[in-house]
PDB file with SEQRES, HELIX, SHEET and CRYST1 records, atoms N, CA, C and O in Angstrom:
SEQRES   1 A   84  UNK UNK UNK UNK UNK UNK UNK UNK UNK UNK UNK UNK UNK          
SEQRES   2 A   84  UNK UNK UNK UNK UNK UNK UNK UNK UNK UNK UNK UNK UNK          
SEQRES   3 A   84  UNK UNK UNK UNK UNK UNK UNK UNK UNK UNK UNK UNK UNK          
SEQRES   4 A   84  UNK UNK UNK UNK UNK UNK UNK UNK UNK UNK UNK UNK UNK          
SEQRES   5 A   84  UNK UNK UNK UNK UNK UNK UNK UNK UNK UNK UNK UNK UNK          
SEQRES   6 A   84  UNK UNK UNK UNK UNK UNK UNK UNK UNK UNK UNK UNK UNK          
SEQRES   7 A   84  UNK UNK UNK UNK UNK UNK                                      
HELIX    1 AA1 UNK A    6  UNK A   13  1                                   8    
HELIX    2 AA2 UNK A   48  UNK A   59  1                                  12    
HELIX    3 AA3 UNK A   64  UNK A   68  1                                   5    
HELIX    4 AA4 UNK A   72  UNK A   74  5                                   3    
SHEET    1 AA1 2 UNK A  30  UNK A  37  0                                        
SHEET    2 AA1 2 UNK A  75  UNK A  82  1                                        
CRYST1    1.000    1.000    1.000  90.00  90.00  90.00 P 1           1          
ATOM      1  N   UNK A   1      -5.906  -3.643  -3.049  1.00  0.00           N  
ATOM      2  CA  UNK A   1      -5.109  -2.978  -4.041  1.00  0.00           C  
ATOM      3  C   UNK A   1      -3.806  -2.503  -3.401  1.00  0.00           C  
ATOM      4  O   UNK A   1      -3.906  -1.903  -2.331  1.00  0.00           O  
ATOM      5  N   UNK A   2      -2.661  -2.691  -3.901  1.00  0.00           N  
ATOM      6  CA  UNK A   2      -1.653  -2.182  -3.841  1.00  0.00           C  
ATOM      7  C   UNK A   2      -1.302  -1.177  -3.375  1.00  0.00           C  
ATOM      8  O   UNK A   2      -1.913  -0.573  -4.257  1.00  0.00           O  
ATOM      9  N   UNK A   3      -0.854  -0.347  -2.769  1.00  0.00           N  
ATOM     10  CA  UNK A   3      -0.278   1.163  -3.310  1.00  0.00           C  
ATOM     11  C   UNK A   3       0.901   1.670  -3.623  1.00  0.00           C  
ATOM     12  O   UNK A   3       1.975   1.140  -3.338  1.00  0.00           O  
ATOM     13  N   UNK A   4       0.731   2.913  -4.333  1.00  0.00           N  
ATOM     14  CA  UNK A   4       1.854   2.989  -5.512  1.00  0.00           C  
ATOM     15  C   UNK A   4       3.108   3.580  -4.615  1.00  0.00           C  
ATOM     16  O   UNK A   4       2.849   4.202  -3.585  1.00  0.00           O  
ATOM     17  N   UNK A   5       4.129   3.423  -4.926  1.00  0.00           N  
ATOM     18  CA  UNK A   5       5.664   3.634  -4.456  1.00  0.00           C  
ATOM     19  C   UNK A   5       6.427   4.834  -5.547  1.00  0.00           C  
ATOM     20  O   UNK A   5       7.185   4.669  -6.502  1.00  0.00           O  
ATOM     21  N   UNK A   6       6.062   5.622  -5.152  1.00  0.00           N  
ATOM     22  CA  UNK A   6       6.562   7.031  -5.713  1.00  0.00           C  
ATOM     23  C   UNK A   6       7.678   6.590  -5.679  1.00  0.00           C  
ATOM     24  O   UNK A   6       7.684   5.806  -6.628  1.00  0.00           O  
ATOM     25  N   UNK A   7       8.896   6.552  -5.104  1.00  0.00           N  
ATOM     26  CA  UNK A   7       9.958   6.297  -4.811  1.00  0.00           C  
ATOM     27  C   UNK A   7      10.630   5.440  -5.979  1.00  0.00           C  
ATOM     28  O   UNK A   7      11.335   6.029  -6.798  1.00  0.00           O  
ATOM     29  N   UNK A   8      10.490   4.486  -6.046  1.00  0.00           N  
ATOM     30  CA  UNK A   8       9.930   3.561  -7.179  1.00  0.00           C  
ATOM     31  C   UNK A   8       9.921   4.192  -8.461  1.00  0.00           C  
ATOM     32  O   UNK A   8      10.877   4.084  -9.229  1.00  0.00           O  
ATOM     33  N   UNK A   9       8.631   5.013  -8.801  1.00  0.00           N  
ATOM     34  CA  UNK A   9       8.340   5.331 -10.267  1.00  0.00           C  
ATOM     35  C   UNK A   9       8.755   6.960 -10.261  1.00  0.00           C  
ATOM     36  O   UNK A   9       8.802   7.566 -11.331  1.00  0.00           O  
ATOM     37  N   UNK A  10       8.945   7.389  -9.447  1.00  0.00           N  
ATOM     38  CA  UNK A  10       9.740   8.919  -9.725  1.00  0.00           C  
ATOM     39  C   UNK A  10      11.043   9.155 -10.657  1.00  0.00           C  
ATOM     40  O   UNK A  10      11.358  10.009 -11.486  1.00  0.00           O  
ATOM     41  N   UNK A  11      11.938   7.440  -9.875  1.00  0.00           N  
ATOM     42  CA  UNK A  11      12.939   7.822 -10.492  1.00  0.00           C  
ATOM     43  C   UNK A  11      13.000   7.402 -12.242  1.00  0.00           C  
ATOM     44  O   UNK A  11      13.946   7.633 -12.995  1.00  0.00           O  
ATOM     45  N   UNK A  12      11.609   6.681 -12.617  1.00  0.00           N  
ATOM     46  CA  UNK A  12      11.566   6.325 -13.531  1.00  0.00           C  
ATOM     47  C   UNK A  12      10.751   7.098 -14.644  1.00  0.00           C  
ATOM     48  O   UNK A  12      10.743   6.518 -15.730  1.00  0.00           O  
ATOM     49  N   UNK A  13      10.326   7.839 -14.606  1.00  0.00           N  
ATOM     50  CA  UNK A  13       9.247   9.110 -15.085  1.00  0.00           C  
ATOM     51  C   UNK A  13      10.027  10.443 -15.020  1.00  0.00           C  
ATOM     52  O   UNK A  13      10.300  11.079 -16.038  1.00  0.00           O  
ATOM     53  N   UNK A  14      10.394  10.857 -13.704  1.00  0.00           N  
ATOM     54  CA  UNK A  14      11.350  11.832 -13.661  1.00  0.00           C  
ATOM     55  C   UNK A  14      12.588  11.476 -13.642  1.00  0.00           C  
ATOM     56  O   UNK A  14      13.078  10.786 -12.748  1.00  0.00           O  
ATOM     57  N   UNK A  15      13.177  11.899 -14.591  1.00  0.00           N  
ATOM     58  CA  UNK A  15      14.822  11.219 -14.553  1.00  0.00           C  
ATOM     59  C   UNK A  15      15.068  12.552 -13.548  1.00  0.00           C  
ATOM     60  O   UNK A  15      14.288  13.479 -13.332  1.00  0.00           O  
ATOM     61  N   UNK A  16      16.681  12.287 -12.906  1.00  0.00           N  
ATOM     62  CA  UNK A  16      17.264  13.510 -11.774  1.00  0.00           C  
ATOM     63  C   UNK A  16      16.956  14.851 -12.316  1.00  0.00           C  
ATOM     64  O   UNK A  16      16.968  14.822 -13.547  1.00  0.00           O  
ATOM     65  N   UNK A  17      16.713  15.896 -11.876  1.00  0.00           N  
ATOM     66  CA  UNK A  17      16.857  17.128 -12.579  1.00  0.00           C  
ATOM     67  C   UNK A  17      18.315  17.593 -11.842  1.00  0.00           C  
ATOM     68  O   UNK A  17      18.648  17.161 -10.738  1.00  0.00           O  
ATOM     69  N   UNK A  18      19.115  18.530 -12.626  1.00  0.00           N  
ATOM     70  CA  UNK A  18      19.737  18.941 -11.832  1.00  0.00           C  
ATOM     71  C   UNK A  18      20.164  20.238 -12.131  1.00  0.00           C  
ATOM     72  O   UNK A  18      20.190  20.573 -13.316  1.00  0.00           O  
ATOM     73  N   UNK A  19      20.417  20.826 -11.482  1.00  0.00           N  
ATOM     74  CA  UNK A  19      20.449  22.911 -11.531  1.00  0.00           C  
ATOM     75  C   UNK A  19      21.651  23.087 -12.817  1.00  0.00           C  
ATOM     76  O   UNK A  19      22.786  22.658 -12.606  1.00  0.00           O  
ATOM     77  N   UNK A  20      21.433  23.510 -13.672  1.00  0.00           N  
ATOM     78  CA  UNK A  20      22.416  23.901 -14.848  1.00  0.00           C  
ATOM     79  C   UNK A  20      23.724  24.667 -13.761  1.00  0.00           C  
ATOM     80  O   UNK A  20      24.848  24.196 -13.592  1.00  0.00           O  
ATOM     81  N   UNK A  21      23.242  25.791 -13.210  1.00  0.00           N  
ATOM     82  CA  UNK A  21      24.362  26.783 -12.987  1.00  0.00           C  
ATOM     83  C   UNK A  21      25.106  26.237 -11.769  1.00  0.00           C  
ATOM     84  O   UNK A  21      26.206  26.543 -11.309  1.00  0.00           O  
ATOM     85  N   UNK A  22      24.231  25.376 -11.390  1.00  0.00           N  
ATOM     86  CA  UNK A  22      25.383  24.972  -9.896  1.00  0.00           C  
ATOM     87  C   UNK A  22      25.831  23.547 -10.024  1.00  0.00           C  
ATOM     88  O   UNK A  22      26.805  23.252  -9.332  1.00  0.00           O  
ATOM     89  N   UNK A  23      25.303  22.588 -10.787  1.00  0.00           N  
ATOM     90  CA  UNK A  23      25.516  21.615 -11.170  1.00  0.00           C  
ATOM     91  C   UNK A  23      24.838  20.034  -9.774  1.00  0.00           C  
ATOM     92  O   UNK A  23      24.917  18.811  -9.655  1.00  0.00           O  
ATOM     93  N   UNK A  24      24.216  21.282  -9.031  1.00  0.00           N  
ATOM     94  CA  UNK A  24      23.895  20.238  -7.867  1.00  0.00           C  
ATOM     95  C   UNK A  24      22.315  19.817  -8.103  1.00  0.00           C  
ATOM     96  O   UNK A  24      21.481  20.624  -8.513  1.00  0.00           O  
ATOM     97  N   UNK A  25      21.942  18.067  -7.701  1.00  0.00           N  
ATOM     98  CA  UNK A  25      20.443  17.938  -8.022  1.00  0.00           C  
ATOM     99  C   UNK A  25      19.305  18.453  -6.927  1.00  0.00           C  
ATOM    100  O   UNK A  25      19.421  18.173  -5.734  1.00  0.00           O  
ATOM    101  N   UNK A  26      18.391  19.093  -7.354  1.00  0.00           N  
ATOM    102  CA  UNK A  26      17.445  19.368  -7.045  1.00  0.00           C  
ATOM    103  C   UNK A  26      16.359  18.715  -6.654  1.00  0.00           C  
ATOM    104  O   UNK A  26      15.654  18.060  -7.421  1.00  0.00           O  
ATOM    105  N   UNK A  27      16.122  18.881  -5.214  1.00  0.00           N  
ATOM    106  CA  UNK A  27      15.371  17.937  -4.358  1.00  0.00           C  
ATOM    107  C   UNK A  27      14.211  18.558  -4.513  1.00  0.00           C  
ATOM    108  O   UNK A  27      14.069  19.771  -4.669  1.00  0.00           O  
ATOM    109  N   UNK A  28      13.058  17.443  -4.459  1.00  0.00           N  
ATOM    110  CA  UNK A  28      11.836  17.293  -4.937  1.00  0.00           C  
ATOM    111  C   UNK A  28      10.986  17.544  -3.781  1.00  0.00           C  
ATOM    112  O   UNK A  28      11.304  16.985  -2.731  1.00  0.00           O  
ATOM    113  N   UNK A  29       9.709  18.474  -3.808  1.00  0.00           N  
ATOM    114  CA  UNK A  29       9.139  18.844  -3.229  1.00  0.00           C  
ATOM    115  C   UNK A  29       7.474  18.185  -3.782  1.00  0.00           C  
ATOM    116  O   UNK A  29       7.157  18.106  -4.969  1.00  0.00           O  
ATOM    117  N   UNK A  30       6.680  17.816  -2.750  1.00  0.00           N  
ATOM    118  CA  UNK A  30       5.437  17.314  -2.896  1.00  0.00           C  
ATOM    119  C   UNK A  30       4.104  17.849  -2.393  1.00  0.00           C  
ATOM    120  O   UNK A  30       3.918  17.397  -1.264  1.00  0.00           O  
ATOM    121  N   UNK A  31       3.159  18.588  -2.763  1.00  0.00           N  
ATOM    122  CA  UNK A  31       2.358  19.594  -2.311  1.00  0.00           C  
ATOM    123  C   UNK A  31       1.261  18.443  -2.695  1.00  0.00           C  
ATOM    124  O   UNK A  31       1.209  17.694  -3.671  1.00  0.00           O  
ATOM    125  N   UNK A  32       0.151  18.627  -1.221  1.00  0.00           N  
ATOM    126  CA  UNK A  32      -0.697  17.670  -0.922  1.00  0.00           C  
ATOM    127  C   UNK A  32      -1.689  18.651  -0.837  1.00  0.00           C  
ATOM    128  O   UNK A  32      -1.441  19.847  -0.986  1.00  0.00           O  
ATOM    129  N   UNK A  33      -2.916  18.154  -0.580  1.00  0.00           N  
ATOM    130  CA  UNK A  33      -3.978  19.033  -0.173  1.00  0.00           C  
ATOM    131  C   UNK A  33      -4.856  18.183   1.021  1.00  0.00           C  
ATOM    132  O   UNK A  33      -4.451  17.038   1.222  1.00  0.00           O  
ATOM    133  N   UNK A  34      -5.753  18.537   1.644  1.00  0.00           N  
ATOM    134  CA  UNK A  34      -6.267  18.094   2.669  1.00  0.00           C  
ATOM    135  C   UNK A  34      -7.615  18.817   3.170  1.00  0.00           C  
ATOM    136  O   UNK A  34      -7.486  20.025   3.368  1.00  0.00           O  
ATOM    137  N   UNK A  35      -8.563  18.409   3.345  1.00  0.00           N  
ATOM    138  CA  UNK A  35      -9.726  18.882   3.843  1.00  0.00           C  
ATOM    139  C   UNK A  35     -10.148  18.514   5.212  1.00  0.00           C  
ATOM    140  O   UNK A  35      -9.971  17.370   5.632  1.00  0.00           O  
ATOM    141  N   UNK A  36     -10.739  19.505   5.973  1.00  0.00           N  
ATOM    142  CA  UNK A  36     -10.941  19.058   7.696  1.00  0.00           C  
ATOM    143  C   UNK A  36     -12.929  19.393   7.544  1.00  0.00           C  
ATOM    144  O   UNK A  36     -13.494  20.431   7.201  1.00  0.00           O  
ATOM    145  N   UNK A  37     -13.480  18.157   7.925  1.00  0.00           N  
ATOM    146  CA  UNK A  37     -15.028  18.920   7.674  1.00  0.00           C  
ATOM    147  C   UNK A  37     -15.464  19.157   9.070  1.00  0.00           C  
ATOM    148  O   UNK A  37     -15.381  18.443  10.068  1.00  0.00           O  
ATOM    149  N   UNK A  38     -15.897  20.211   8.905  1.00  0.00           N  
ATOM    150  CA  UNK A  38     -16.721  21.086  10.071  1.00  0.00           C  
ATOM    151  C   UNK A  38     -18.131  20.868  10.301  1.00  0.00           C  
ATOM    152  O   UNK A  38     -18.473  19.785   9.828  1.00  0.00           O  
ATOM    153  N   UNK A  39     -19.074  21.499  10.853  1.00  0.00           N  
ATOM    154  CA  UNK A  39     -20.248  21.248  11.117  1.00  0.00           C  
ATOM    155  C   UNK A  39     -20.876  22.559   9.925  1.00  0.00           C  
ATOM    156  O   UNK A  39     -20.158  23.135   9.107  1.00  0.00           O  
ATOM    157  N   UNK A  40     -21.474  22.654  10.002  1.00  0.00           N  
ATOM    158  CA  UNK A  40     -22.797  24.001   9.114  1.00  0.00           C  
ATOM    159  C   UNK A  40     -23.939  23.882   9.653  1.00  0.00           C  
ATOM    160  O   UNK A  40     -24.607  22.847   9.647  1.00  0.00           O  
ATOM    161  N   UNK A  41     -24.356  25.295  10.336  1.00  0.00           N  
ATOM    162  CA  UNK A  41     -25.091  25.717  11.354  1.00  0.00           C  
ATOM    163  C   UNK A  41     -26.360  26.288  10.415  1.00  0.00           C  
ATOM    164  O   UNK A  41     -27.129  27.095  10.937  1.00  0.00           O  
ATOM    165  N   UNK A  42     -26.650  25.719   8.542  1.00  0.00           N  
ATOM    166  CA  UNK A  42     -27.439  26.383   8.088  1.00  0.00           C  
ATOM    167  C   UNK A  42     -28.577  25.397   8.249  1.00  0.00           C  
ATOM    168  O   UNK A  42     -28.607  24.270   8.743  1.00  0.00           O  
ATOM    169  N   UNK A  43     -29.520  26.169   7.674  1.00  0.00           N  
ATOM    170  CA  UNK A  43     -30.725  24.917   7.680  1.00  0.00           C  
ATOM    171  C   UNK A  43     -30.975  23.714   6.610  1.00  0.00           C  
ATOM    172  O   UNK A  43     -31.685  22.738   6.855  1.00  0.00           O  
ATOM    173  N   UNK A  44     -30.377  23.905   5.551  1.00  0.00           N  
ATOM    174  CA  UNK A  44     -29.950  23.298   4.362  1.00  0.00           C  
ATOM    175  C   UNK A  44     -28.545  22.029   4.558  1.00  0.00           C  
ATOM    176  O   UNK A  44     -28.137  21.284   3.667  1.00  0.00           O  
ATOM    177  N   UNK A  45     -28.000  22.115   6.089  1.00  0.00           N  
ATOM    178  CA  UNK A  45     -26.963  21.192   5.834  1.00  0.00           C  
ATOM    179  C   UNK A  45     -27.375  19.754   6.468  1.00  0.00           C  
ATOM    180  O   UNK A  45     -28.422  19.559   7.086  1.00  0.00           O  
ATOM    181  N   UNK A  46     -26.535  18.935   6.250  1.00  0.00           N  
ATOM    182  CA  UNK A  46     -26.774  17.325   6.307  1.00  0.00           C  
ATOM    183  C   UNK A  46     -27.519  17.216   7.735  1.00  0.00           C  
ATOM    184  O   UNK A  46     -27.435  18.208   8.461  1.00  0.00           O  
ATOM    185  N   UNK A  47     -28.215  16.134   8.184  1.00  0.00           N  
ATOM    186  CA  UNK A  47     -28.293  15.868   9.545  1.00  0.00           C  
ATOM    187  C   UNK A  47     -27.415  15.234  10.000  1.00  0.00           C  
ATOM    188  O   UNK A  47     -26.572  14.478   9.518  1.00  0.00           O  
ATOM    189  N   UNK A  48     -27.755  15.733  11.411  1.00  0.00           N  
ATOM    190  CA  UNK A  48     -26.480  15.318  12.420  1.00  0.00           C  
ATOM    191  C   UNK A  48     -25.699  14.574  12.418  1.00  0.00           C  
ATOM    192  O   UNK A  48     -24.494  14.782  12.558  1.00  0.00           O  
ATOM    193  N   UNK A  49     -26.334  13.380  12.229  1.00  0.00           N  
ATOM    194  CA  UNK A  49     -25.847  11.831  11.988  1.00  0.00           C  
ATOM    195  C   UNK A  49     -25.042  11.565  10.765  1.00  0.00           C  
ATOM    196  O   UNK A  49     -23.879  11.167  10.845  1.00  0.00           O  
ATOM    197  N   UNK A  50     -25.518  11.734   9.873  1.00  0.00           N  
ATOM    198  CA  UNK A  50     -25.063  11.764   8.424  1.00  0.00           C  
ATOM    199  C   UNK A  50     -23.502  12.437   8.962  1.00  0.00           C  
ATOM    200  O   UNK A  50     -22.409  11.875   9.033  1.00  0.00           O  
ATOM    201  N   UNK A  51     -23.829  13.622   9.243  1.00  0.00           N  
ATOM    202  CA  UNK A  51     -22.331  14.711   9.524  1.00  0.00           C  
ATOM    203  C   UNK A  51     -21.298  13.710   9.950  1.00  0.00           C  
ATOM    204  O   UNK A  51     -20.212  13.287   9.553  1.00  0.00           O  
ATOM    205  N   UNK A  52     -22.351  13.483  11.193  1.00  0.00           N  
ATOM    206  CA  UNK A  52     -21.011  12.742  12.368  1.00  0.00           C  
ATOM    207  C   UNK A  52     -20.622  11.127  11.896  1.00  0.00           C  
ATOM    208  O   UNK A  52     -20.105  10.331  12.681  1.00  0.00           O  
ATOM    209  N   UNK A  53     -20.838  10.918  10.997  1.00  0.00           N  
ATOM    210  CA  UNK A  53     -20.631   9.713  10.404  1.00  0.00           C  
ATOM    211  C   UNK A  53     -19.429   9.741   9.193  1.00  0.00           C  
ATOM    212  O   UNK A  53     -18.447   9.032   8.974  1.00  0.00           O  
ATOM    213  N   UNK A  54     -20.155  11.200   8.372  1.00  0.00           N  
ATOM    214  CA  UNK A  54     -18.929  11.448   7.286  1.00  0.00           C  
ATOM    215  C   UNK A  54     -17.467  11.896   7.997  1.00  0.00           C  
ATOM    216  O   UNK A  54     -16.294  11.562   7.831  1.00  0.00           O  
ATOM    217  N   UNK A  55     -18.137  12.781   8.827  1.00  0.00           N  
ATOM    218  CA  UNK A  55     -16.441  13.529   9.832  1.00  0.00           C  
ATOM    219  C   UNK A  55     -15.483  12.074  10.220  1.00  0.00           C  
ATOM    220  O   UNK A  55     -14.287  11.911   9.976  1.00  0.00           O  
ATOM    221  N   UNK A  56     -16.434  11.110  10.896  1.00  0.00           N  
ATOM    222  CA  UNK A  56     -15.584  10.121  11.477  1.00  0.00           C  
ATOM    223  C   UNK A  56     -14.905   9.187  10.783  1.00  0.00           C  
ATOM    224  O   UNK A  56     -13.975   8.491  11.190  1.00  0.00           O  
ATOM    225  N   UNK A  57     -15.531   9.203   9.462  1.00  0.00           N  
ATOM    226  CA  UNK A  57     -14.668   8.357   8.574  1.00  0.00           C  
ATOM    227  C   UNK A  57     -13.792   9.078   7.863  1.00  0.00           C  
ATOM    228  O   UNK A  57     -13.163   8.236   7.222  1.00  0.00           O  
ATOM    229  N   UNK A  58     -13.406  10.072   7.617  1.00  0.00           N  
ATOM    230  CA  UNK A  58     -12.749  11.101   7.108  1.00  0.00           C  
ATOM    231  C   UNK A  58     -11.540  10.907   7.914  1.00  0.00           C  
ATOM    232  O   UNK A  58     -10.585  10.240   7.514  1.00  0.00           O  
ATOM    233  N   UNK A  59     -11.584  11.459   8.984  1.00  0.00           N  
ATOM    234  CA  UNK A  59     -10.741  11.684  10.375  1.00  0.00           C  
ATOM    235  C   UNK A  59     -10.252   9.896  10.281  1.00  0.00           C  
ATOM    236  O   UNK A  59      -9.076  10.010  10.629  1.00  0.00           O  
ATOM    237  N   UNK A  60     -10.387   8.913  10.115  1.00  0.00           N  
ATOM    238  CA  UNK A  60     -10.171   7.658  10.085  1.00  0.00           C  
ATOM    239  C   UNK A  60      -9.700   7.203   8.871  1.00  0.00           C  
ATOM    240  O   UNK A  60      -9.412   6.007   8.902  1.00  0.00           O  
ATOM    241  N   UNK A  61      -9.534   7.721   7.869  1.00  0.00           N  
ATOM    242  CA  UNK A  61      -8.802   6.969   5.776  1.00  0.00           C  
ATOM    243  C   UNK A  61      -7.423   7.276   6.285  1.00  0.00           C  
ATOM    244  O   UNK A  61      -6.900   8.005   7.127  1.00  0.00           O  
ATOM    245  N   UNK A  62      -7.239   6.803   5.809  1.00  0.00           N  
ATOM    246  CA  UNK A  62      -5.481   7.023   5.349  1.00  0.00           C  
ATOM    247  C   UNK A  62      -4.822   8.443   4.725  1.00  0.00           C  
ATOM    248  O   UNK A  62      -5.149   8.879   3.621  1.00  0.00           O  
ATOM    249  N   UNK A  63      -4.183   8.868   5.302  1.00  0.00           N  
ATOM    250  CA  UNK A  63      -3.382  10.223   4.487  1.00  0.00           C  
ATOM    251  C   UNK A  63      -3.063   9.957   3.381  1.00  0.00           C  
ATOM    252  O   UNK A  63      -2.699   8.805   3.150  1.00  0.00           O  
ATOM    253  N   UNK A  64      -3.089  10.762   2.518  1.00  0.00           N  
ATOM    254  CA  UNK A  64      -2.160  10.732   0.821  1.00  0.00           C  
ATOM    255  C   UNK A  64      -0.693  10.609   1.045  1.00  0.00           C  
ATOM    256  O   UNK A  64       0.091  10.090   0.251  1.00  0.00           O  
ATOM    257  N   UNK A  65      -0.382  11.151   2.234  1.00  0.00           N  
ATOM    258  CA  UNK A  65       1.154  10.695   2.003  1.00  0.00           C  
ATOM    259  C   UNK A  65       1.447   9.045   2.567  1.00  0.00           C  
ATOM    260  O   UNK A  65       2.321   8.380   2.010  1.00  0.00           O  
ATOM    261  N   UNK A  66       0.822   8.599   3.451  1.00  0.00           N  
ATOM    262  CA  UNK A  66       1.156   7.180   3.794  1.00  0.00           C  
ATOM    263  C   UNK A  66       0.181   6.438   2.373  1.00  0.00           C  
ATOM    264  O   UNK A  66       0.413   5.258   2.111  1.00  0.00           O  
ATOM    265  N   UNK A  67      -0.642   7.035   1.715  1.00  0.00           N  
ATOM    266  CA  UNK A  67      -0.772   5.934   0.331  1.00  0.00           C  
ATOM    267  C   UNK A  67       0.390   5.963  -0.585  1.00  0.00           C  
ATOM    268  O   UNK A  67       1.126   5.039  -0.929  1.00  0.00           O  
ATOM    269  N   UNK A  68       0.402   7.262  -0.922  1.00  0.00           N  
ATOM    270  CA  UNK A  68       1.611   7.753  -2.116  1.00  0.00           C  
ATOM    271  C   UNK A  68       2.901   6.932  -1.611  1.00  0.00           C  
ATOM    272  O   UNK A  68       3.516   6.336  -2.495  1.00  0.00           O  
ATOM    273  N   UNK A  69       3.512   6.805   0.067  1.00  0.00           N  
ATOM    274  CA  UNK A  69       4.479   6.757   0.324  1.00  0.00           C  
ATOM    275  C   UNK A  69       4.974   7.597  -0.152  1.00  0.00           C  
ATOM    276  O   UNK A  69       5.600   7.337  -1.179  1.00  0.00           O  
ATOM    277  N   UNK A  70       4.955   8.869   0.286  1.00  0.00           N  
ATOM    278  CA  UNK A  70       5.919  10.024   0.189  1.00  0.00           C  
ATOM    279  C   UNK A  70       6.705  10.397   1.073  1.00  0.00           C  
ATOM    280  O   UNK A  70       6.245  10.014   2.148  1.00  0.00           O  
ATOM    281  N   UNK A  71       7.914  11.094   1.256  1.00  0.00           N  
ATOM    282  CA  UNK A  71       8.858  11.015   1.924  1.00  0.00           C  
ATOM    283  C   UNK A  71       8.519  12.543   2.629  1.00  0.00           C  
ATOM    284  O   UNK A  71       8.469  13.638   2.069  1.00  0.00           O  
ATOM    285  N   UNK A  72       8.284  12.162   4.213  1.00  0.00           N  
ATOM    286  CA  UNK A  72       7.867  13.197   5.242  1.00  0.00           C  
ATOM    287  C   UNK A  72       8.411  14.866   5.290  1.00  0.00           C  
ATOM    288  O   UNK A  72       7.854  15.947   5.482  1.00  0.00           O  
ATOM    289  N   UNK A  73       9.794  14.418   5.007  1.00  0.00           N  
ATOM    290  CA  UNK A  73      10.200  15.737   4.948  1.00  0.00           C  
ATOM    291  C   UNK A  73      10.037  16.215   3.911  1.00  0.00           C  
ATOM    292  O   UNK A  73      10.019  17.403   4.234  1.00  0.00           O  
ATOM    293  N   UNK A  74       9.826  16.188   2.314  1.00  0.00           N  
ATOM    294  CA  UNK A  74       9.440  16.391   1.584  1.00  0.00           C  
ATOM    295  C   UNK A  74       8.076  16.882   0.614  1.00  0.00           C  
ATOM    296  O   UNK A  74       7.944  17.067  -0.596  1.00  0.00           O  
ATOM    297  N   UNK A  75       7.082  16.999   1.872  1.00  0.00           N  
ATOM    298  CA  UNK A  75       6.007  17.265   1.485  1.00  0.00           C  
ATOM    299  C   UNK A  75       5.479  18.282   1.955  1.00  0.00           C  
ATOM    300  O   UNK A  75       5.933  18.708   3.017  1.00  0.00           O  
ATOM    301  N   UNK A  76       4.532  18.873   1.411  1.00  0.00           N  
ATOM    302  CA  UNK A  76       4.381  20.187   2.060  1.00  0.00           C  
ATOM    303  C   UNK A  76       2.142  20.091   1.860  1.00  0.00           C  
ATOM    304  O   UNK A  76       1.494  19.908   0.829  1.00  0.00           O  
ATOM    305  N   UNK A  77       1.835  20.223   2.737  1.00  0.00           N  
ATOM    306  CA  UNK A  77       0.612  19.896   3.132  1.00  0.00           C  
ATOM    307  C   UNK A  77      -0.325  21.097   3.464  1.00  0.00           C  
ATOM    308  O   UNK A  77      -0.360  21.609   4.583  1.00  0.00           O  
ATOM    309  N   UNK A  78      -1.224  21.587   2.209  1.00  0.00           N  
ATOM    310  CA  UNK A  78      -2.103  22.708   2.296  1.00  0.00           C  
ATOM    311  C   UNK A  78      -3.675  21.978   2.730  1.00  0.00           C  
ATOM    312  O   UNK A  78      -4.201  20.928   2.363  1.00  0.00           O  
ATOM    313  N   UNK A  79      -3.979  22.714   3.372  1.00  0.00           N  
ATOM    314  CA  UNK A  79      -5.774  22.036   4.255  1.00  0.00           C  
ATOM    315  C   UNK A  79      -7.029  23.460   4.353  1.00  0.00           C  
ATOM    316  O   UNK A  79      -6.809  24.667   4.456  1.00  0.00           O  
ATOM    317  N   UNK A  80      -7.969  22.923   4.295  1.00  0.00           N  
ATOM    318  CA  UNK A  80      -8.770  23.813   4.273  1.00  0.00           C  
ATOM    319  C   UNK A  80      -9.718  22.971   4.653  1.00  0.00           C  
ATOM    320  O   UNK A  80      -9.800  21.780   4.352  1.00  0.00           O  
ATOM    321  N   UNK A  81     -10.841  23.948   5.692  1.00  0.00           N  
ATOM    322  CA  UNK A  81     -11.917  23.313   6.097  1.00  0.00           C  
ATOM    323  C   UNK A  81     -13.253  23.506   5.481  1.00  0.00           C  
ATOM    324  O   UNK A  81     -13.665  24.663   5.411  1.00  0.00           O  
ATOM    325  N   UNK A  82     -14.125  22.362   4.939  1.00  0.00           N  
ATOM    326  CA  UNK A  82     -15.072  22.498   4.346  1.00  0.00           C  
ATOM    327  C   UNK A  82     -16.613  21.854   5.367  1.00  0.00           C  
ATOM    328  O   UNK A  82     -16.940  20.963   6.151  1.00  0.00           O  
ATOM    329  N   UNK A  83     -16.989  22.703   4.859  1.00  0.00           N  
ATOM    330  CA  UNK A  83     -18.455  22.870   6.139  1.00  0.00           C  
ATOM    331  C   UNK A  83     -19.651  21.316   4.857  1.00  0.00           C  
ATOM    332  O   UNK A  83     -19.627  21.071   3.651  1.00  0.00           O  
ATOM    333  N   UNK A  84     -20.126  20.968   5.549  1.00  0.00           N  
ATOM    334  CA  UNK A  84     -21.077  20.042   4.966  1.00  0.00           C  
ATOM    335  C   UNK A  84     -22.949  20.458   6.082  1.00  0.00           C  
ATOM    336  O   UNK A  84     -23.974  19.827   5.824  1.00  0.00           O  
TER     337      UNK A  84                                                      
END                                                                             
């Protein structure tokens, strides 16, 4: 499958915005999210293997910004770690 080219369909979905009072356009900001998985030390969580199998393929996909092709400086990248 393909992947999609923001770049591409931004300018076609979002036409320019541009600031009424200053008359200058307004650069686009891209908020991502991201998860880091940890271990869980309860007795209820995955076995080992399972863990170290999901972590490693995780740690190994592709970022949302190299799918999206989003433009580096432009993105702003919130993460949080979730225990399995």
């Amino acid at each position: 499958m393909e992947p999609p080219n923001t770049a591409l369909w931004s300018g076609r979905i979002f036409p320019r915005c541009s600031n009424t009072h200053t008359g200058s356009d307004a650069p686009s900001t891209y908020y991502v999210g991201h998860e880091t998985v940890v271990p869980d030390e309860a007795d209820k969580a995955l076995p080992r293997v399972v863990e170290a199998l999901f972590a490693f393929m995780q740690r190994n996909s592709a970022h949302l910004t190299e799918y999206l092709r989003l433009p580096m400086d432009a993105v702003v990248e919130i993460g949080r770690q979730v225990s399995i």
